[in-house]
N, C-alpha and C positions, 0 to 999 in steps of 0.2 A: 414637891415636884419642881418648884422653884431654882430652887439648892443643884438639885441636878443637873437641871436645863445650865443654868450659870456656872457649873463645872464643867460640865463638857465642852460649851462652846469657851472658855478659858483655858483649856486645853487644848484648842484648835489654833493656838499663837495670836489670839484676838484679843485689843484692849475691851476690859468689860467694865462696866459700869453700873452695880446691883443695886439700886431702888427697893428702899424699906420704908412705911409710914411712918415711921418715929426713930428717934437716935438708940431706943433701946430695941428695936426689935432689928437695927441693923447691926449693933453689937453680935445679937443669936444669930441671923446670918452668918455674919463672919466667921462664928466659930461651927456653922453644920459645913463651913465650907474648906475652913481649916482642917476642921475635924480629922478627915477620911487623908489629907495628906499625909497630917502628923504619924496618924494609925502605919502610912505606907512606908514611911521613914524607919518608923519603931521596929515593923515586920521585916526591913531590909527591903522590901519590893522597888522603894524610892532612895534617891540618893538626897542630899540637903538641898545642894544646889538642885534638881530634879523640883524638888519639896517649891524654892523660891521664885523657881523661873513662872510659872502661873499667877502664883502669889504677887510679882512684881507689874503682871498685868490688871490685877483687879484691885477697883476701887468700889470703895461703899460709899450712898450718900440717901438721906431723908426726904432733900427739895429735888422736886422734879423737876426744875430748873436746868440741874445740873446734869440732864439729858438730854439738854437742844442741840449738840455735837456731836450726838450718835450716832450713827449710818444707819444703824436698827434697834428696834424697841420691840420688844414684846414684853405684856401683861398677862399674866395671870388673877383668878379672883378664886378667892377662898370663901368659903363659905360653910 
């Protein structure tokens, strides 16, 4: 649910900034996020550039620190 919430609103021309507990579980982030672009590239749905202009708005990070500049925050909890 995560993964979607932060493509979509990355799609809406918004810098994003996707909060993971640990450096590896921000790696698999990045790639359920990458994922669905690549897929739209490959299928011709997306162009490259189309593919990079999102990609060039988001960033990953582990310390929640690096959220004090955000306009908004929202959490999810899994369980």
């Amino acid at each position: 649910m995560g993964s979607v919430i932060t493509e979509v609103v990355d799609r809406t021309v918004v810098d994003v900034r996707a909060a993971q507990a640990a450096p590896d579980v921000v790696k698999a982030g990045r790639r359920r996020l990458t994922g669905p672009l690549d897929r739209g590239v490959r299928r011709g749905r997306l162009s490259a550039e189309q593919r990079a202009q999102p990609l060039a708005r988001l960033s990953f990070t582990h310390d929640l620190s690096d959220l004090a500049d955000r306009q908004f925050v929202t959490g999810l909890r899994t369980s």
